[in-house]
C-alpha positions, 0 to 999 in steps of 0.5 A, a space after each residue: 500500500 503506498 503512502 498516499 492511500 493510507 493517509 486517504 482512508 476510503 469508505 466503500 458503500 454500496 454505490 461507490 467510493 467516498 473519502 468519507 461518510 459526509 460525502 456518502 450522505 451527500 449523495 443519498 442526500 442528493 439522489 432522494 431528493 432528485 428522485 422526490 422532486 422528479 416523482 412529485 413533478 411526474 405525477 403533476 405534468 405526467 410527461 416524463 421529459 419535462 419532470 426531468 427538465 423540472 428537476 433539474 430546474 428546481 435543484 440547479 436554479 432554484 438557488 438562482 431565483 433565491 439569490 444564492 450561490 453565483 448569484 448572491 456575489 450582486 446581493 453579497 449573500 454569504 450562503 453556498 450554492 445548492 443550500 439543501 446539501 448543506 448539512 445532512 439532517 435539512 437534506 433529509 428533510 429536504 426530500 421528505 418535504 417533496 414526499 409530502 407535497 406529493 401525497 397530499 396532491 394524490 389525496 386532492 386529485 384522487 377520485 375513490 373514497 378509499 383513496 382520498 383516506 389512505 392518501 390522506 393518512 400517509 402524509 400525517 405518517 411522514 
């Protein structure tokens, strides 16, 4: 083993190689919440191209329209760009964020009774 790669420990998880576990949760962070934001904008619009471009959109540019990041330097805003990957439990929150909103839009926009109550309870369940 060289000496660089004992002072550089890897985490081996099941995606891949990581230096450490932030950046392990940085990445599950940042997978739950694409997959969260394109589910939510999939069932919205039902067209699988546009949640894609949607997600993309709400993660990469939603810093833009709130003045973070590359943008904050006219505003001088001292917060990173992409904020909710900041820290790991608010990107946890993040993506349940998401969730909700989706399962309160599958209990408005669901026709049988049945439904309307199952999706109704799940997001009190979150």
């Amino acid at each position: 083993m060289t000496e660089a790669a004992k002072s550089f420990p890897i985490v081996r998880e099941a995606v891949g190689s990581f230096p450490d576990r932030e950046h392990f949760r940085n990445a599950v962070a940042a997978l739950l919440a694409s997959l969260s934001v394109y589910w939510l904008l999939n069932c919205i619009v039902g067209d699988n191209r546009l949640a894609a471009a949607g997600t993309l959109f709400v993660l990469c540019l939603g810093g833009a329209l709130g003045s973070y990041g590359v943008f904050g330097i006219f505003i001088d805003i001292a917060v990173p760009a992409l904020p909710f990957l900041r820290r790991f439990q608010p990107a946890a929150a993040f993506s349940l964020f998401f969730v909700f909103q989706l399962l309160v839009w599958r209990a408005l926009t669901s026709q049988s009774k049945r439904g309307i109550r199952v999706w109704a309870h799940l997001p009190a369940s979150l």
